[in-house]
C-alpha positions as CSV (number, residue, x, y, z in Angstrom):
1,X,73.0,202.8,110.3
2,X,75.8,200.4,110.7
3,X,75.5,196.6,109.5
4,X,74.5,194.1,111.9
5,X,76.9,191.9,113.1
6,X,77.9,188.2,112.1
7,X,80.0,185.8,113.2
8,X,80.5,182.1,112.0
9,X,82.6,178.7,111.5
10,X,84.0,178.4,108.0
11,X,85.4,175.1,107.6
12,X,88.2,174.9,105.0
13,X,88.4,171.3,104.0
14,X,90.3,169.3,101.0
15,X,93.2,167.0,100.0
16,X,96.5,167.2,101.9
17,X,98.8,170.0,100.4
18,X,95.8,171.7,98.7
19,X,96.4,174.8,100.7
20,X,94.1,174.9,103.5
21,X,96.7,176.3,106.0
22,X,98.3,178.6,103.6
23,X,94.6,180.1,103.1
24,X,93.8,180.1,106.9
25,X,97.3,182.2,107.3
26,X,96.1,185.0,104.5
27,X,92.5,185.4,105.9
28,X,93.8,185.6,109.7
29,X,97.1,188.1,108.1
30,X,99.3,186.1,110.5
31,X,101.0,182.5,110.6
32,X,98.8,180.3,112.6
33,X,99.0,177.2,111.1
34,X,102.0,175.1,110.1
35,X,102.5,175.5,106.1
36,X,105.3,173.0,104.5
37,X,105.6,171.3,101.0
38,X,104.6,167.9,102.9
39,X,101.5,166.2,103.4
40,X,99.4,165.8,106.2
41,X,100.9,168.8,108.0
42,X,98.1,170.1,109.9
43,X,97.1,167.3,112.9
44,X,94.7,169.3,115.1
45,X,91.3,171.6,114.0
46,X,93.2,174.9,114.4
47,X,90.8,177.8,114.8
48,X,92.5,181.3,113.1
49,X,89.9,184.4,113.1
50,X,89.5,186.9,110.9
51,X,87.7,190.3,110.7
52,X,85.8,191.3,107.3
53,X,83.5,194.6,108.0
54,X,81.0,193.5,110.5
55,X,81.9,189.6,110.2
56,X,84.0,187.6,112.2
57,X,85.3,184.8,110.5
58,X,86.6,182.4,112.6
59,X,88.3,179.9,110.3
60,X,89.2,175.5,110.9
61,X,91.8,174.8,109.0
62,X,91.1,170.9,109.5
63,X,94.1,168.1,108.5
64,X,93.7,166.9,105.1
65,X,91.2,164.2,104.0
66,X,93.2,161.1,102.9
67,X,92.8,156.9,103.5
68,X,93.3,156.6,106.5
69,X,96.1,153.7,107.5
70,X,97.3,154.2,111.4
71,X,95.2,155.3,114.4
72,X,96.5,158.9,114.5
73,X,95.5,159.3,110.5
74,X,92.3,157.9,111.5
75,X,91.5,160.4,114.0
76,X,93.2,163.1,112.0
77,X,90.2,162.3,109.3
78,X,87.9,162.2,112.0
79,X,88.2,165.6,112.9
80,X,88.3,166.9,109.7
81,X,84.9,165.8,108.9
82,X,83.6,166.8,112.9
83,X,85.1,170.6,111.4
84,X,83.1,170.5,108.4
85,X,80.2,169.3,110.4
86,X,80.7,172.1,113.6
87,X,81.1,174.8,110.5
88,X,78.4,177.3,109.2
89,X,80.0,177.6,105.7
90,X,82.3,175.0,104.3
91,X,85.0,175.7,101.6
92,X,86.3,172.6,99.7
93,X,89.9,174.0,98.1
94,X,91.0,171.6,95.1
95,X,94.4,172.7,93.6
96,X,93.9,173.5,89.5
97,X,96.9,171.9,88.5
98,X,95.8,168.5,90.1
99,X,92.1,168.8,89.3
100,X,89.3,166.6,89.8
101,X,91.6,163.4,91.7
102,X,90.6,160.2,93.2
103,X,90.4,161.7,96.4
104,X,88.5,165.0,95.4
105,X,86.1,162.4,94.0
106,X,86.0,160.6,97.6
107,X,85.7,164.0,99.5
108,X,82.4,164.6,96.6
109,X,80.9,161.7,97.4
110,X,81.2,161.8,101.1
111,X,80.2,165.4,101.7
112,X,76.3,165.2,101.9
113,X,76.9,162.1,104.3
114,X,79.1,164.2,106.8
115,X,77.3,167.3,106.2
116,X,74.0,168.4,107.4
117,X,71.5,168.7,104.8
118,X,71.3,172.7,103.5
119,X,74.9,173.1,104.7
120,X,76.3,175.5,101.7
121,X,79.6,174.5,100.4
122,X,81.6,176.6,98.1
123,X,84.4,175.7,95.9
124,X,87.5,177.0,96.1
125,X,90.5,176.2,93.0
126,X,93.5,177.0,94.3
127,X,97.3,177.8,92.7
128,X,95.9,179.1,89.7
129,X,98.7,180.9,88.9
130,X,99.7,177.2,87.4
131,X,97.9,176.4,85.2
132,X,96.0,178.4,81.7
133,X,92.3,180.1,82.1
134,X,91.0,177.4,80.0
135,X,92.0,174.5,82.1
136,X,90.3,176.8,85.4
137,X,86.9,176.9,83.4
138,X,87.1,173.2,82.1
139,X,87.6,172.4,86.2
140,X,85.1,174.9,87.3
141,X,82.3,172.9,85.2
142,X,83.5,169.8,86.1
143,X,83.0,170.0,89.3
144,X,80.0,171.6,89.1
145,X,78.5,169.5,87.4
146,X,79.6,166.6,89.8
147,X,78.0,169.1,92.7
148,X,76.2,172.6,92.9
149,X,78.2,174.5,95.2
150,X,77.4,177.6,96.5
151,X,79.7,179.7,94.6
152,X,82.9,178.8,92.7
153,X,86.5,180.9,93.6
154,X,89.5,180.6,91.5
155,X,92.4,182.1,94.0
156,X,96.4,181.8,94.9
157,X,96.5,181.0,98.6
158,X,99.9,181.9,98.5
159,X,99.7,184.8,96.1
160,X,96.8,186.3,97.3
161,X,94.5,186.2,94.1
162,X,90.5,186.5,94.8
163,X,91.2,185.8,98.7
164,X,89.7,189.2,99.2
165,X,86.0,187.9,96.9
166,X,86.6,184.8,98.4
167,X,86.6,186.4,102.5
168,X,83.5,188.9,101.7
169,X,80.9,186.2,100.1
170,X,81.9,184.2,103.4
171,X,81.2,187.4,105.2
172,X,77.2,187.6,104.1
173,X,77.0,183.8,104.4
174,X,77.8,183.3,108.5
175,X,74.7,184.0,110.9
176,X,73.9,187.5,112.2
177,X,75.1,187.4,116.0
178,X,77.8,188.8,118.3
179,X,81.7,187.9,117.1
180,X,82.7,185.2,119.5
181,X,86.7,186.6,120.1
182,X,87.9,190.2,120.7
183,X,88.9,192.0,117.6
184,X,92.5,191.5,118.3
185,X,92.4,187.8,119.0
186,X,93.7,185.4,115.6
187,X,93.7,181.9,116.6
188,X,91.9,180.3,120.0
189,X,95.2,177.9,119.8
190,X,97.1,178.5,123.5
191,X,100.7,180.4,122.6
192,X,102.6,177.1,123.7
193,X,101.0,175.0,120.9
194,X,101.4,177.5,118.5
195,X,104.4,177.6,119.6
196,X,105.0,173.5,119.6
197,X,103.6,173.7,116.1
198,X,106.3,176.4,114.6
199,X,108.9,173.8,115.8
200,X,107.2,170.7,114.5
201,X,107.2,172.3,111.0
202,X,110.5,173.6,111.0
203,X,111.5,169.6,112.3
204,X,109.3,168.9,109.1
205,X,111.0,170.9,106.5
206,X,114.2,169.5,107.3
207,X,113.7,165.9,108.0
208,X,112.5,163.5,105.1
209,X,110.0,160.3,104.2
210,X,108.2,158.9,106.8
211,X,109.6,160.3,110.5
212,X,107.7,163.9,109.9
213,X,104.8,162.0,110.5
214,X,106.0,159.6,113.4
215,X,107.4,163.1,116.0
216,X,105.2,165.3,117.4
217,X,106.5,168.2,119.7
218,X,105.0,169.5,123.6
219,X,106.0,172.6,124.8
220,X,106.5,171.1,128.3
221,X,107.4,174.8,130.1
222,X,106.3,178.0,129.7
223,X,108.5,181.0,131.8
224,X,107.6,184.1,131.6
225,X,110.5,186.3,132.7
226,X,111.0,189.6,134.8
227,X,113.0,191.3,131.4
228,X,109.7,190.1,129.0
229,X,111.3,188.0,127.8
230,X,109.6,183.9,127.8
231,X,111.9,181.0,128.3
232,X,109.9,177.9,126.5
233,X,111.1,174.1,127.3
234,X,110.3,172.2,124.3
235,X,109.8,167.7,124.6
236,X,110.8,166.7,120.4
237,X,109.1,162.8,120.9
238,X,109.9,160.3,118.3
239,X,109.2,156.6,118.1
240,X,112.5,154.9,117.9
241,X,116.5,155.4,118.8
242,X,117.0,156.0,115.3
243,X,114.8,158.1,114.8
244,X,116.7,160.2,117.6
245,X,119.8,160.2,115.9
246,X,117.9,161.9,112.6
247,X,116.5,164.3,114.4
248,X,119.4,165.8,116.3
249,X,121.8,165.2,113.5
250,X,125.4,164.9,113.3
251,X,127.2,166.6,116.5
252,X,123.4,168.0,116.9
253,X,123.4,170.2,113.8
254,X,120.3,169.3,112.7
255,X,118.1,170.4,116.0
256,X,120.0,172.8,116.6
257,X,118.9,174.6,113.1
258,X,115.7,173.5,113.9
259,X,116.0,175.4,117.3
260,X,117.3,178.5,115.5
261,X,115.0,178.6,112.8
262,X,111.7,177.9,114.8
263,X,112.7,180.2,118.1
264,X,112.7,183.5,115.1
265,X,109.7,182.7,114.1
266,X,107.8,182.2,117.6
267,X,109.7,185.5,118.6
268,X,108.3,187.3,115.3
269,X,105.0,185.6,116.4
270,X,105.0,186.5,120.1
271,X,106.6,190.2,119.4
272,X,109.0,189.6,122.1
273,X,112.5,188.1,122.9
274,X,112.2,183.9,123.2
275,X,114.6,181.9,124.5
276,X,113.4,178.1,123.2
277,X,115.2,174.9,124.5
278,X,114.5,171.5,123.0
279,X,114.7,168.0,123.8
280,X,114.8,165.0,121.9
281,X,112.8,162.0,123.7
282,X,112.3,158.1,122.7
283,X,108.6,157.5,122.9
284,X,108.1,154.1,121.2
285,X,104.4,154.0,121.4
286,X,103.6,158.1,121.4
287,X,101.1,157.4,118.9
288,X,99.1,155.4,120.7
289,X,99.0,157.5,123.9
290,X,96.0,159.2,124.6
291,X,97.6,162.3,126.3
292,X,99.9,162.5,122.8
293,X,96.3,162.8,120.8
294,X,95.0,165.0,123.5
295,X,97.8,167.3,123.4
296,X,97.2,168.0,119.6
297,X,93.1,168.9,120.2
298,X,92.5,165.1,118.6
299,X,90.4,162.6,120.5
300,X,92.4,159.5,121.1
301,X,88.7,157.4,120.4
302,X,88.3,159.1,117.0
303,X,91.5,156.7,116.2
304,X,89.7,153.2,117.1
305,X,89.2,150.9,114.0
């Protein structure tokens, strides 16, 4: 007699840069979610799903918990903790080399406020690979002893370590019940934001300090052509005239990389030939523009004071 199906949220929730989206990526076996060395990366609740035996796991990979300072951090944090919330299981992933930080210790303290009561939470220390066993077991008790989680994971996002232990306990923790996407579905994300979100990384890797975090990028067009092929019209919006400048580089080197670099990867994603156009657009006040917010999945509200 075959198992009984499941299906359930997992929330995967922590600091910026712990590894949430690099996690997301190895459970769903595909790039979903934008992955870069900088923080605050991930803006919108990005659903990936994953398959393990008769579970669906159907994974938010929600933006990093930090202080919040502008309206679009605010409702960045918001939906975070609305993820957890939504979630059946949540996973809290610390990185070992960093340990127990500040802002572990705020996400500890805030949990059983934002959660409901019974919710389990497991914890999850990642990049492993950097630091000795001892250090791992000196963590582990540490932070169980600040909270009794679920179950503890010691794993490499990146490397793949315990993913696999990690994926099956989630498996026998979400509900019995019918899997909410077909089996060949990995993210409920439409292809153009996917899509907007492989350029906004690529803009990401290249560009430094503070202007990752004041562009965002629309896919304005989508064509889908008689050859199979899919034309895509990209808007790149920044906040000031300089910021322009930065962005396209000198002579347009710069976007045009980014153009390059982003249309391989949404043609390795898509499986078919892509043919990406991008624009660069002043937009002085795009962070306070309620179709910006909605055009990431953030509520524009969730940014109020």
């Amino acid at each position: 007699m075959s198992a009984p199906s499941r299906c359930g949220l997992v929330a995967l929730i922590g600091e910026p840069n712990a590894g949430k989206s690099t996690l997301m990526n190895r459970f769903v076996g595909a790039k979903v979610a934008a992955v870069t060395h900088k923080v605050q990366t991930t803006r919108a609740r990005i659903r990936g799903i994953a398959t393990a035996g008769a579970a669906q796991l159907v994974f938010i990979d929600t933006p990093g918990l930090f202080r919040p300072r502008r309206r679009l951090d605010r409702a960045m944090v918001k939906a975070a903790w609305a993820g957890a919330g939504d979630a059946d299981v949540v996973v809290l992933l610390i990185e070992a080399h960093r340990g127990r930080t500040e802002g572990v210790g705020a996400i500890l303290e805030a949990l059983d406020a934002q959660l409901p009561k019974g919710r389990p939470v497991a914890l999850a220390i990642n990049k492993i690979d950097r630091v000795r066993a001892e250090a791992l077991l000196t963590l582990s008790a540490e932070m169980n002893a600040a909270r009794d989680f679920a179950a503890t994971f010691m794993i490499s996002a990146e490397k793949g370590y315990g993913v696999e232990d990690l994926r099956d306990w989630l498996a026998g923790q979400v509900p019995e019940g019918p899997w909410l996407y077909p089996e060949d579905q990995i993210a409920d994300m439409a292809q153009r934001q996917i899509a907007a979100e492989m350029t906004r990384e690529k803009l990401t890797l290249r560009l430094h300090q503070e202007l990752p975090y004041q562009l965002t990028v629309e896919t304005e067009a989508w064509e889908e052509r008689k050859d199979g092929s899919v034309r895509i019209d990209q808007i790149v919006y920044v906040a000031r005239d300089g910021h322009k400048g930065i962005a396209l580089g000198p002579k347009g080197t710069t976007i045009k990389a980014v153009g390059q670099a982003a249309r391989e990867e949404i043609k390795a994603f898509l499986g078919r030939e892509v043919h990406l156009f991008l624009t660069v657009k002043v937009r002085p006040n795009w962070m306070d523009e309620a179709e910006r917010f909605a055009a990431m999945g953030l509520d524009f509200r969730d940014g109020e004071g």
